[in-house]
PQR file with spaces between the fields and no chain letter, atoms N, CA, C, O and H, PARSE charges and radii, in Angstrom:
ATOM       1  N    UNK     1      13.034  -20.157   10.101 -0.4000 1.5000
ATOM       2  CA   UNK     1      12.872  -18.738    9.787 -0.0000 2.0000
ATOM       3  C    UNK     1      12.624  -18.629    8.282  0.5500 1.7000
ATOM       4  O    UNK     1      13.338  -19.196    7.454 -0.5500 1.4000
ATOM       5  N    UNK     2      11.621  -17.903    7.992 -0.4000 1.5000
ATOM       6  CA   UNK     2      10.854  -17.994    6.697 -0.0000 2.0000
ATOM       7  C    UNK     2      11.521  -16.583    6.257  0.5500 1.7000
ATOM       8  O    UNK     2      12.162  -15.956    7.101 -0.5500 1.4000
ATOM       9  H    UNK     2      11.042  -17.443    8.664  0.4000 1.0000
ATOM      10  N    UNK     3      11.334  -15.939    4.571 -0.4000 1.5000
ATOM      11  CA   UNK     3      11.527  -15.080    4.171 -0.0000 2.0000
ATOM      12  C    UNK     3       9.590  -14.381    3.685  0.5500 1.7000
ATOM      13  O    UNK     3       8.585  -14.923    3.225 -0.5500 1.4000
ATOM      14  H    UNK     3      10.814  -16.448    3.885  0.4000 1.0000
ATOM      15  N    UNK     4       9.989  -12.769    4.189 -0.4000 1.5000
ATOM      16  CA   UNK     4       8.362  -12.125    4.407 -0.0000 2.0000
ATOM      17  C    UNK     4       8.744  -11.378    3.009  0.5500 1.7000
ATOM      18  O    UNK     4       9.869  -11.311    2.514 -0.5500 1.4000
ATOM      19  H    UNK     4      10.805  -12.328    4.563  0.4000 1.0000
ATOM      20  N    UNK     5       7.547  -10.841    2.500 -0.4000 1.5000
ATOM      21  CA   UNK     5       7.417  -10.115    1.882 -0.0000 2.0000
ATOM      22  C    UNK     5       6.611   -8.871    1.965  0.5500 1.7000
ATOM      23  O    UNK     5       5.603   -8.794    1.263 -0.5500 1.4000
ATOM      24  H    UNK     5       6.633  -10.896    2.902  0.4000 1.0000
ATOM      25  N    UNK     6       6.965   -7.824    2.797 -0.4000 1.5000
ATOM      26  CA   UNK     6       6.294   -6.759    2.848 -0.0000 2.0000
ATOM      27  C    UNK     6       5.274   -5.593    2.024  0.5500 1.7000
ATOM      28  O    UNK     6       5.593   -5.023    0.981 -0.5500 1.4000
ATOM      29  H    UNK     6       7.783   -7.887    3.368  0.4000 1.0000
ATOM      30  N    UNK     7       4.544   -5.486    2.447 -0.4000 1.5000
ATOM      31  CA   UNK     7       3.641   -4.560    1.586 -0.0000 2.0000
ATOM      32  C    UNK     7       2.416   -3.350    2.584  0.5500 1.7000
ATOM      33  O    UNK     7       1.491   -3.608    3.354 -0.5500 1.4000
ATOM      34  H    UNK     7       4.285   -5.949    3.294  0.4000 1.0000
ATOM      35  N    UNK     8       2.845   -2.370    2.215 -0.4000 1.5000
ATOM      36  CA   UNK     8       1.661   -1.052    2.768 -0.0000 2.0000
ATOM      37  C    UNK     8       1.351   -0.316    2.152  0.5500 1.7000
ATOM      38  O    UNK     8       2.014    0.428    1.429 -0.5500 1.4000
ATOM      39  H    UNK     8       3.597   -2.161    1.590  0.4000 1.0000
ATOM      40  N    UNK     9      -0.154   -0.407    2.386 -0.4000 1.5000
ATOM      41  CA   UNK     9      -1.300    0.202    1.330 -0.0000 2.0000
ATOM      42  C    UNK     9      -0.934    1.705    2.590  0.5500 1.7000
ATOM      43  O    UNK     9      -0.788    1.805    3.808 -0.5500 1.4000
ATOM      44  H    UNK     9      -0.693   -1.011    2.973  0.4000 1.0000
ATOM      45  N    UNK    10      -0.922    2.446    1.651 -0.4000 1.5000
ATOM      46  CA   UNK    10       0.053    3.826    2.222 -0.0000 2.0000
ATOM      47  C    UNK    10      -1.223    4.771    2.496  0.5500 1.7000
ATOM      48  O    UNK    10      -1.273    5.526    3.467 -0.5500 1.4000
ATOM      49  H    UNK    10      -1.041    2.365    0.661  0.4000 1.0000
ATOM      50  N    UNK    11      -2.575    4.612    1.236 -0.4000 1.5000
ATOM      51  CA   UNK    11      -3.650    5.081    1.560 -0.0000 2.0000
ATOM      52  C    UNK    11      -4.895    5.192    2.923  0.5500 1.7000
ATOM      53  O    UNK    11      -5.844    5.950    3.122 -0.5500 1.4000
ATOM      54  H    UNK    11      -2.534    3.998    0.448  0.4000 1.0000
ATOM      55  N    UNK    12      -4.212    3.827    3.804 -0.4000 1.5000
ATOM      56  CA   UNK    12      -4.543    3.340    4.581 -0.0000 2.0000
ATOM      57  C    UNK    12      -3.774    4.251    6.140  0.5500 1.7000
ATOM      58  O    UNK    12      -4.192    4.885    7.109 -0.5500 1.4000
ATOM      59  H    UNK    12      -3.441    3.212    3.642  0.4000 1.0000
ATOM      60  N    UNK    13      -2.694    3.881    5.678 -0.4000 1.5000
ATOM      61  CA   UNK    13      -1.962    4.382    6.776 -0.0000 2.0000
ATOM      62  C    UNK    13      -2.215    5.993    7.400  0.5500 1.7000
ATOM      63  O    UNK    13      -2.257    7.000    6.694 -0.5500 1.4000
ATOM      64  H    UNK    13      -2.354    3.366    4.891  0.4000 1.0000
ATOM      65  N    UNK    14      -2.411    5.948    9.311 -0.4000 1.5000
ATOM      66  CA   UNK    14      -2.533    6.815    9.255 -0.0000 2.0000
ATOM      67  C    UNK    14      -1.479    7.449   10.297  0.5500 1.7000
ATOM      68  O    UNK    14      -1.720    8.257   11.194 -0.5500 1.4000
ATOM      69  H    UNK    14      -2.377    5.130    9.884  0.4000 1.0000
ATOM      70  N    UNK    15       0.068    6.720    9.848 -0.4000 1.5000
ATOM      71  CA   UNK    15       0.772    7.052   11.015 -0.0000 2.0000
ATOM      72  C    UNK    15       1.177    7.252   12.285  0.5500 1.7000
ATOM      73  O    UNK    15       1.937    8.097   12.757 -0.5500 1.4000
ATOM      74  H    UNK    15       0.263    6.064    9.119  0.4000 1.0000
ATOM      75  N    UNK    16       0.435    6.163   12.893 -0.4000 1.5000
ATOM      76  CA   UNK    16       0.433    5.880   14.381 -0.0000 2.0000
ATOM      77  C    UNK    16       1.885    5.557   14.415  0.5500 1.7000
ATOM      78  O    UNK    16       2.213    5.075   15.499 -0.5500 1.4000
ATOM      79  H    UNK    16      -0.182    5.476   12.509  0.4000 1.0000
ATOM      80  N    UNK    17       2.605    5.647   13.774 -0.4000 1.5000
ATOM      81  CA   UNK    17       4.207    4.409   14.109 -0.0000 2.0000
ATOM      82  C    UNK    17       4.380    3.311   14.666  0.5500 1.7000
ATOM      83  O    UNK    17       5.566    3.016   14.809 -0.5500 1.4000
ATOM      84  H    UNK    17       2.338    6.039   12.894  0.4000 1.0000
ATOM      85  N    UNK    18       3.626    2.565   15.049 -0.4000 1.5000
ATOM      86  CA   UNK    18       3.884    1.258   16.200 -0.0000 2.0000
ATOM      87  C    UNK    18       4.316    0.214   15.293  0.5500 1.7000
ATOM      88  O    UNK    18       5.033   -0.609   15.862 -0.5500 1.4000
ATOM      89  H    UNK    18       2.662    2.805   14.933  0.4000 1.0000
ATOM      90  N    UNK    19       4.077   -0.057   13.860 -0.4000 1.5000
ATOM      91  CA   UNK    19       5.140   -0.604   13.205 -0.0000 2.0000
ATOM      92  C    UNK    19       6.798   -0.275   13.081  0.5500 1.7000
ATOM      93  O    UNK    19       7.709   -1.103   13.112 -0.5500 1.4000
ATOM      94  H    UNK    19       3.494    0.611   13.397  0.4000 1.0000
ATOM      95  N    UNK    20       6.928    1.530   12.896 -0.4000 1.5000
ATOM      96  CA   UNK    20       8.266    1.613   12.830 -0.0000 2.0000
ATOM      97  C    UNK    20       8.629    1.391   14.055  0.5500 1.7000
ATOM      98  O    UNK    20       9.847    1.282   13.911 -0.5500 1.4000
ATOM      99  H    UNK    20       6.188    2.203   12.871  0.4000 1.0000
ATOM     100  N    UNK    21       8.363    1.206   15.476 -0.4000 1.5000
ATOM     101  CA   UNK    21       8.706    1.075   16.294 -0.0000 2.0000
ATOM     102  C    UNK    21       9.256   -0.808   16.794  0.5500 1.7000
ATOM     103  O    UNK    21      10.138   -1.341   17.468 -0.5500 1.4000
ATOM     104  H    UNK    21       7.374    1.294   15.593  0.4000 1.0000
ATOM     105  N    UNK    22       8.014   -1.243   15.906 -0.4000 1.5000
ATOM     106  CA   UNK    22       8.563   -2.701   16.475 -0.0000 2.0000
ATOM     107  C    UNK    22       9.419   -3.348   15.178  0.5500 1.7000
ATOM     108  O    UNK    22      10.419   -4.023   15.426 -0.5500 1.4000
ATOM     109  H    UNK    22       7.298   -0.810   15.359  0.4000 1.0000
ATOM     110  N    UNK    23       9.074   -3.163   14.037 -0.4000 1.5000
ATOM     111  CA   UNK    23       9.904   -3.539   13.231 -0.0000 2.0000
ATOM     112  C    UNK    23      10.518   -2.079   12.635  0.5500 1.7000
ATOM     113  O    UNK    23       9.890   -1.327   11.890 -0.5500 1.4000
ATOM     114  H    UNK    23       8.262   -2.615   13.835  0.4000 1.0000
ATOM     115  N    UNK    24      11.770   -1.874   13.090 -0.4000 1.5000
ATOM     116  CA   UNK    24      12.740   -0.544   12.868 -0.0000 2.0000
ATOM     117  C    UNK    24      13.569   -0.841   11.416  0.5500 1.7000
ATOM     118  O    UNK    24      13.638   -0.117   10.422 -0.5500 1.4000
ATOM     119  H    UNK    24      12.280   -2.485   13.695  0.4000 1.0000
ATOM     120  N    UNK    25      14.113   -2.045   11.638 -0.4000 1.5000
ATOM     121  CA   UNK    25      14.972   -2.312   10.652 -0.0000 2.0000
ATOM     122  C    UNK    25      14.496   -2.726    9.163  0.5500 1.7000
ATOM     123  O    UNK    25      15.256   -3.073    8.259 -0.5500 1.4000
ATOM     124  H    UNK    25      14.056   -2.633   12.445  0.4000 1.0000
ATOM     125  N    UNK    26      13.135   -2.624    9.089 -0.4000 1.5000
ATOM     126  CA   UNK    26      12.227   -2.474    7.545 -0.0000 2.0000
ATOM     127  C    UNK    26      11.182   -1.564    7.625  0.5500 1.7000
ATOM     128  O    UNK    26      10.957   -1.113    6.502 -0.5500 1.4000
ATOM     129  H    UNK    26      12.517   -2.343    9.823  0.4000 1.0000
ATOM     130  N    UNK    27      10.413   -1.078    8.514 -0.4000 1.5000
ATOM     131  CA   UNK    27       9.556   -0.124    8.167 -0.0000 2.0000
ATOM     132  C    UNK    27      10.092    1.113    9.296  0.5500 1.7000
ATOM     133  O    UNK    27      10.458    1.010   10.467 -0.5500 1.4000
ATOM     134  H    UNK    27      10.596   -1.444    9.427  0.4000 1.0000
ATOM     135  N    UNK    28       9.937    2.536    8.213 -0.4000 1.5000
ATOM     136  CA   UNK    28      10.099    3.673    8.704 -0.0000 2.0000
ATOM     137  C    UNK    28       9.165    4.575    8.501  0.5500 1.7000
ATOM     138  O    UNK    28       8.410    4.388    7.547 -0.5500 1.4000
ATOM     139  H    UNK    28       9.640    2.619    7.261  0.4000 1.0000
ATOM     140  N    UNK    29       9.035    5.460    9.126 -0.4000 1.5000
ATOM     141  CA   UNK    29       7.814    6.607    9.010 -0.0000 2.0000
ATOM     142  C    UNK    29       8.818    8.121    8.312  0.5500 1.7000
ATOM     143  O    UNK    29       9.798    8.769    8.682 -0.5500 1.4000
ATOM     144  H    UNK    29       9.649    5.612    9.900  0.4000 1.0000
ATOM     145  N    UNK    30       7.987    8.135    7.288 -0.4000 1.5000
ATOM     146  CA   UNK    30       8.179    9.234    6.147 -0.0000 2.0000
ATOM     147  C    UNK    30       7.832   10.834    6.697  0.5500 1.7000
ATOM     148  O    UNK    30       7.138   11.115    7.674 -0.5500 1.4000
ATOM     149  H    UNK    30       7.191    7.609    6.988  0.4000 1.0000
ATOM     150  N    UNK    31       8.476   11.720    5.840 -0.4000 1.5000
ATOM     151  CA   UNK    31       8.387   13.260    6.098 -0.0000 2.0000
ATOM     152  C    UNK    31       7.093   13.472    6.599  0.5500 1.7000
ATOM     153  O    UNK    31       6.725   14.321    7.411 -0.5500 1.4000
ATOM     154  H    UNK    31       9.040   11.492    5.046  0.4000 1.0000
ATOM     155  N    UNK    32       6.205   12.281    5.809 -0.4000 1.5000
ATOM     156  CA   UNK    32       4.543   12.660    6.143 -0.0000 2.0000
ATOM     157  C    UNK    32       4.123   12.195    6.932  0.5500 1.7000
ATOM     158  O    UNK    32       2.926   12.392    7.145 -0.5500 1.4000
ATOM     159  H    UNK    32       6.505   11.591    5.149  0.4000 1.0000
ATOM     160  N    UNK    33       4.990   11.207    7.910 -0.4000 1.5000
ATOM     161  CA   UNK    33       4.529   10.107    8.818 -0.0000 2.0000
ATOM     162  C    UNK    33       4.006    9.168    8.680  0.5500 1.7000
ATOM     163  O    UNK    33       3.689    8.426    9.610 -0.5500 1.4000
ATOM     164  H    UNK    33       5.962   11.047    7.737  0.4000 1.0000
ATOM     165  N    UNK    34       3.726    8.903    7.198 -0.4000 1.5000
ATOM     166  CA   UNK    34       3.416    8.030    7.128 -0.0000 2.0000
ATOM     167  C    UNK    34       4.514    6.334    6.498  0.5500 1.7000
ATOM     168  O    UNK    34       5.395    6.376    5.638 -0.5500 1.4000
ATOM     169  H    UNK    34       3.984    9.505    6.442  0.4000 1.0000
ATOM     170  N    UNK    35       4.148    5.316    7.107 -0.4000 1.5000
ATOM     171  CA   UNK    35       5.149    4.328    6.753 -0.0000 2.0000
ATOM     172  C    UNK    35       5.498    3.552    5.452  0.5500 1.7000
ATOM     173  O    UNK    35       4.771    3.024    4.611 -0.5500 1.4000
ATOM     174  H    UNK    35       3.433    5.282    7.805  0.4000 1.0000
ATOM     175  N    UNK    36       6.895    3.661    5.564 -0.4000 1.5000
ATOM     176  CA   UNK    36       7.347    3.342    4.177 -0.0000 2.0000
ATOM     177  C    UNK    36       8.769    1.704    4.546  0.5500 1.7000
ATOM     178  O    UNK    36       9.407    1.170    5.454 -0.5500 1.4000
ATOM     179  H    UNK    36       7.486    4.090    6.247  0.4000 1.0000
ATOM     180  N    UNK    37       8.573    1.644    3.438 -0.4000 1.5000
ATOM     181  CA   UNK    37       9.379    0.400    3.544 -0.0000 2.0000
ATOM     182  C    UNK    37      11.002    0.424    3.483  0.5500 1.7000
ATOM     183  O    UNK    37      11.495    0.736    2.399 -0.5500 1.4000
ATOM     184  H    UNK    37       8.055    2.078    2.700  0.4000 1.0000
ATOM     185  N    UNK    38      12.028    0.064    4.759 -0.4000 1.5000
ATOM     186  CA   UNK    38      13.198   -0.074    4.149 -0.0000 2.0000
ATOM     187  C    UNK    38      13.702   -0.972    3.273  0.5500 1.7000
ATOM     188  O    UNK    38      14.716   -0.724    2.621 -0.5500 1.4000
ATOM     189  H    UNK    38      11.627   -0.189    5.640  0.4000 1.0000
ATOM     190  N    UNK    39      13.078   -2.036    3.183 -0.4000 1.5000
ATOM     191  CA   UNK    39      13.511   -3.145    2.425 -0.0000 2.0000
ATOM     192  C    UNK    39      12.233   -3.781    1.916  0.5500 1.7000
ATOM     193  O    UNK    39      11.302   -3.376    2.612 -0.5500 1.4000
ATOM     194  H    UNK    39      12.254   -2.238    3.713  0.4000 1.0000
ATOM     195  N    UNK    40      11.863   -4.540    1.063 -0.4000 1.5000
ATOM     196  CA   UNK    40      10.512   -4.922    0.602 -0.0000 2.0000
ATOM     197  C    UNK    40      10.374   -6.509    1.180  0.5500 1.7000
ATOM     198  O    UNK    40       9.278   -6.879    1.600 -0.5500 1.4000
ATOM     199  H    UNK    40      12.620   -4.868    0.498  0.4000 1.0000
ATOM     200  N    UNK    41      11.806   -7.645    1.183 -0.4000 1.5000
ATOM     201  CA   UNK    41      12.166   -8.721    1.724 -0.0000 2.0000
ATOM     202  C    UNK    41      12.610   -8.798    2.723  0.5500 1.7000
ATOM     203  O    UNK    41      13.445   -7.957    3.056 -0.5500 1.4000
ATOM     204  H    UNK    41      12.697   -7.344    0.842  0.4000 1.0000
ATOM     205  N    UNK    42      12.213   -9.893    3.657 -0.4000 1.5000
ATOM     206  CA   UNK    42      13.401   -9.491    4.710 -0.0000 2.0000
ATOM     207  C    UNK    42      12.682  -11.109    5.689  0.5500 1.7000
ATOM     208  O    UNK    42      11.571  -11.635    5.750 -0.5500 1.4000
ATOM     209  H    UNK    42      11.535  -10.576    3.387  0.4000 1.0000
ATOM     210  N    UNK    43      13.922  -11.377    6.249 -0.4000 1.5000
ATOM     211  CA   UNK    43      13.539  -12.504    7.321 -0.0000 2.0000
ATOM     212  C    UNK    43      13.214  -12.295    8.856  0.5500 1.7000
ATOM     213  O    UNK    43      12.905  -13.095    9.739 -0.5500 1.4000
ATOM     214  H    UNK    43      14.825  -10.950    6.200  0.4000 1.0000
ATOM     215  N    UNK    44      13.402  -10.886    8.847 -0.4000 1.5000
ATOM     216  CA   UNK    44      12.690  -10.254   10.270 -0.0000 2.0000
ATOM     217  C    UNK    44      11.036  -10.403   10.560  0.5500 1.7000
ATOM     218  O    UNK    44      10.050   -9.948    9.981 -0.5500 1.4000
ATOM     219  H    UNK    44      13.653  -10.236    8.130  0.4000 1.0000
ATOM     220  N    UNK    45      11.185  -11.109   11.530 -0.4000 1.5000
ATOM     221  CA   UNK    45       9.661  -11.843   12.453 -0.0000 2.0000
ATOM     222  C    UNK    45       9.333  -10.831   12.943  0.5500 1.7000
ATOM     223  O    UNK    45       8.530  -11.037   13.853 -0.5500 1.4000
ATOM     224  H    UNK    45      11.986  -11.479   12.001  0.4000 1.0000
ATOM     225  N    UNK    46       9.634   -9.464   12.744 -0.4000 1.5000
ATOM     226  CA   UNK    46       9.353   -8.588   13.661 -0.0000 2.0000
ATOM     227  C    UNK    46       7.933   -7.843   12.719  0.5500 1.7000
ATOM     228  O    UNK    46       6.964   -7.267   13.212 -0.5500 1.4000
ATOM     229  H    UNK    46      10.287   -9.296   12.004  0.4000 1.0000
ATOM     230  N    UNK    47       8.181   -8.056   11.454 -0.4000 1.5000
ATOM     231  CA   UNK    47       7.005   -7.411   10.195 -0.0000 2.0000
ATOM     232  C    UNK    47       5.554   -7.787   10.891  0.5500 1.7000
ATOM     233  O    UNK    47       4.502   -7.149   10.863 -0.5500 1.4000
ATOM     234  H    UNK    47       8.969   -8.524   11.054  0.4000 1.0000
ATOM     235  N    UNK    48       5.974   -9.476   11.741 -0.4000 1.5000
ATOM     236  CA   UNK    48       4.317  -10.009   11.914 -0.0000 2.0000
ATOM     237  C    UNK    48       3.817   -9.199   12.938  0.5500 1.7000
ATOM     238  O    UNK    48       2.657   -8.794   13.013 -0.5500 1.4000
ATOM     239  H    UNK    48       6.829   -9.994   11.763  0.4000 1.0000
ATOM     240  N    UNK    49       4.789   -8.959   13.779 -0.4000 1.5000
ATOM     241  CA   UNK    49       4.049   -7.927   15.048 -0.0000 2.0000
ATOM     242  C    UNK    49       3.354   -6.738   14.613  0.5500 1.7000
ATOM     243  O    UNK    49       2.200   -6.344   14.781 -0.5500 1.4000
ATOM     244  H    UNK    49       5.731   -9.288   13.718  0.4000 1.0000
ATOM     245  N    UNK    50       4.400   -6.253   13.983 -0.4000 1.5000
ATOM     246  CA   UNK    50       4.485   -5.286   13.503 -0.0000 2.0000
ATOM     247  C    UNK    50       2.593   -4.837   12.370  0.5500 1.7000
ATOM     248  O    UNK    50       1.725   -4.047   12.739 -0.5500 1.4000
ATOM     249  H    UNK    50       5.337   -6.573   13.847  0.4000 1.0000
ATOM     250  N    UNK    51       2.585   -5.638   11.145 -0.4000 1.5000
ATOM     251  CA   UNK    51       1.300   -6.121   10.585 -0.0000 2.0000
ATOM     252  C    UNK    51       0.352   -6.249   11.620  0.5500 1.7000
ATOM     253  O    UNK    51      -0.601   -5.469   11.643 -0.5500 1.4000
ATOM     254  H    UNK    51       3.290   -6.281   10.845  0.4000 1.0000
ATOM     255  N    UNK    52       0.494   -7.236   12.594 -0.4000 1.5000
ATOM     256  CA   UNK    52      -0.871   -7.293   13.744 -0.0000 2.0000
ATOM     257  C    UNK    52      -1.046   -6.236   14.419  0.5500 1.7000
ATOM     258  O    UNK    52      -2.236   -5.922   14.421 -0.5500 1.4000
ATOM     259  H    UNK    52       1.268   -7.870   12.575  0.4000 1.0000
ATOM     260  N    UNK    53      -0.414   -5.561   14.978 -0.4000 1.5000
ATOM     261  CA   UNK    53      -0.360   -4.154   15.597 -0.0000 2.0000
ATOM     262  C    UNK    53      -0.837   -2.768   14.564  0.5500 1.7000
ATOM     263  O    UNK    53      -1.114   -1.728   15.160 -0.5500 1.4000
ATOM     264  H    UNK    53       0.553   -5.816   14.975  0.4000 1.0000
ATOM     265  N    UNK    54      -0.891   -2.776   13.599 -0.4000 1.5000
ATOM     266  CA   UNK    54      -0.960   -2.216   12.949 -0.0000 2.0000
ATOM     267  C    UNK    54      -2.886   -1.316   13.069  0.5500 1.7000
ATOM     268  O    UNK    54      -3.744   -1.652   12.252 -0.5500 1.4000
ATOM     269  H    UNK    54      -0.666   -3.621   13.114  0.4000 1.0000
ATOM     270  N    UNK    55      -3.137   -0.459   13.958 -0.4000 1.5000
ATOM     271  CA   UNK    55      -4.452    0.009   13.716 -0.0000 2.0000
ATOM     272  C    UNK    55      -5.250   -0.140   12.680  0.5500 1.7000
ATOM     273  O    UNK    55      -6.371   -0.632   12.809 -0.5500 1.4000
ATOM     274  H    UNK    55      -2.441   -0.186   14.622  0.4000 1.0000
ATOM     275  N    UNK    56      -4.778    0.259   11.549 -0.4000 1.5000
ATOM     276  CA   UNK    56      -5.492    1.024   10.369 -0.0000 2.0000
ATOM     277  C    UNK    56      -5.528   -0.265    9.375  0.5500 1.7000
ATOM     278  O    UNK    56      -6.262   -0.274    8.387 -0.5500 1.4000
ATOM     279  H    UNK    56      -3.868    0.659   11.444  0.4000 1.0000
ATOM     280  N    UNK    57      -4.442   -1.654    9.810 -0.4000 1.5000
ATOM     281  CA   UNK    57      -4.391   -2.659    8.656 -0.0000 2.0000
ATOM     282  C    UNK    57      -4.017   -2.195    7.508  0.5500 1.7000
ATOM     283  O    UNK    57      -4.598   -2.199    6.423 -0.5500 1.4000
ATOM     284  H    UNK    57      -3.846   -1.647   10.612  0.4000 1.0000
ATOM     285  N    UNK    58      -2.935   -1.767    7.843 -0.4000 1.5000
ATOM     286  CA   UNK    58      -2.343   -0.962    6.564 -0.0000 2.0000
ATOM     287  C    UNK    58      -1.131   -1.936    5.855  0.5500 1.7000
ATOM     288  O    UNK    58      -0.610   -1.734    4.758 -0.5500 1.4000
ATOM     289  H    UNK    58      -2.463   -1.763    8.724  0.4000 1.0000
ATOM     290  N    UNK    59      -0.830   -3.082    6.831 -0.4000 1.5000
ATOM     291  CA   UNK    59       0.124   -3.660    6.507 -0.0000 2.0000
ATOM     292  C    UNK    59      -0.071   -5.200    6.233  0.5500 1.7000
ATOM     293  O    UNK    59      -0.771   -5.829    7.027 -0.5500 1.4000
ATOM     294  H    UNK    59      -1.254   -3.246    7.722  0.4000 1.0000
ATOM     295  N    UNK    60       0.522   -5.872    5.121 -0.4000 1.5000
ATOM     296  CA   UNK    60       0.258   -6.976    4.631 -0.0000 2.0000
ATOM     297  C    UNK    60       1.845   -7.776    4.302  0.5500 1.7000
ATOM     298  O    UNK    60       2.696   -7.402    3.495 -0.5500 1.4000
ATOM     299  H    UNK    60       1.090   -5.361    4.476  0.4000 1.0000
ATOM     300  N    UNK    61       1.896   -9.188    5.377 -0.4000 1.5000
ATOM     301  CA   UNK    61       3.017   -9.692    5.213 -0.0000 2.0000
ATOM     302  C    UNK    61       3.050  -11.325    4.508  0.5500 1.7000
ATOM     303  O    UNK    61       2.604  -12.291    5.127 -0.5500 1.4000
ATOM     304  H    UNK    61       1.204   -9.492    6.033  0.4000 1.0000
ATOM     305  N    UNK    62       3.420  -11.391    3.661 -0.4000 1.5000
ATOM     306  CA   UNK    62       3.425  -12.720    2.927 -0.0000 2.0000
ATOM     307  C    UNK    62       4.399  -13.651    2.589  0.5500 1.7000
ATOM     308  O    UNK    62       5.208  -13.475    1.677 -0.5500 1.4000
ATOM     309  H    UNK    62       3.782  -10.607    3.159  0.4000 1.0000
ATOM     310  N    UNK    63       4.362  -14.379    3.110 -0.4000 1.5000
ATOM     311  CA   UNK    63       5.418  -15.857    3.585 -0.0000 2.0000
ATOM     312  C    UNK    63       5.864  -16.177    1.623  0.5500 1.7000
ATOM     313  O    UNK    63       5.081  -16.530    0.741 -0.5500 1.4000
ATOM     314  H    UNK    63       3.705  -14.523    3.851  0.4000 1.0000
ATOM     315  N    UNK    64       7.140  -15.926    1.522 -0.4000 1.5000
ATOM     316  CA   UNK    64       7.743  -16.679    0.477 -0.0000 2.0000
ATOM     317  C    UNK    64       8.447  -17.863    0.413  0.5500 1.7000
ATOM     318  O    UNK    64       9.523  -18.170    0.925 -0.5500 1.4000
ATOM     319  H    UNK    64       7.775  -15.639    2.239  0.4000 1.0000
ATOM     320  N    UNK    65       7.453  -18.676   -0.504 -0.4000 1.5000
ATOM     321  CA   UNK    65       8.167  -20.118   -0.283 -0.0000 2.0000
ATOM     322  C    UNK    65       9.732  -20.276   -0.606  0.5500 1.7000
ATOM     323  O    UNK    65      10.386  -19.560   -1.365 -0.5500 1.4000
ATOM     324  H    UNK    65       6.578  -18.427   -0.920  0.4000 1.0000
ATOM     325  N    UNK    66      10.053  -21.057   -0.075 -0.4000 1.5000
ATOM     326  CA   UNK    66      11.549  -21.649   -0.567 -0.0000 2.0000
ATOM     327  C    UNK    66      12.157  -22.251   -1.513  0.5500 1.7000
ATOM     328  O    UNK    66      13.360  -22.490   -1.420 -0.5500 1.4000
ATOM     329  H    UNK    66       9.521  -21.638    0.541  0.4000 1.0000
């Protein structure tokens, strides 16, 4: 289990939620609906679903080495 580094181009996003839905415990959807980050690090595998699912490619997850 690797550590991710999260990132969403927010300009992109157009609030479908299916990220806050699969990864809950780091990404949430804002007053505007659109998604924001609970944590920026995190070892939850759930970001990659989450990133691939993502319609709009709004989301970018990057493996930090050890």
């Amino acid at each position: 289990m690797g550590t991710y580094r999260v990132v969403i181009d927010r300009e992109l996003c157009a609030g479908y939620g299916v990220c806050a839905e699969l990864a809950p415990n780091v990404i949430a959807l804002d007053e505007r609906n659109e998604a924001t980050l609970r944590v920026g690090e995190t070892t939850d595998e759930s970001v990659l679903a989450a990133a691939d699912q993502c319609p709009m490619e709004a989301i970018a997850v990057f493996s930090k080495a050890a």
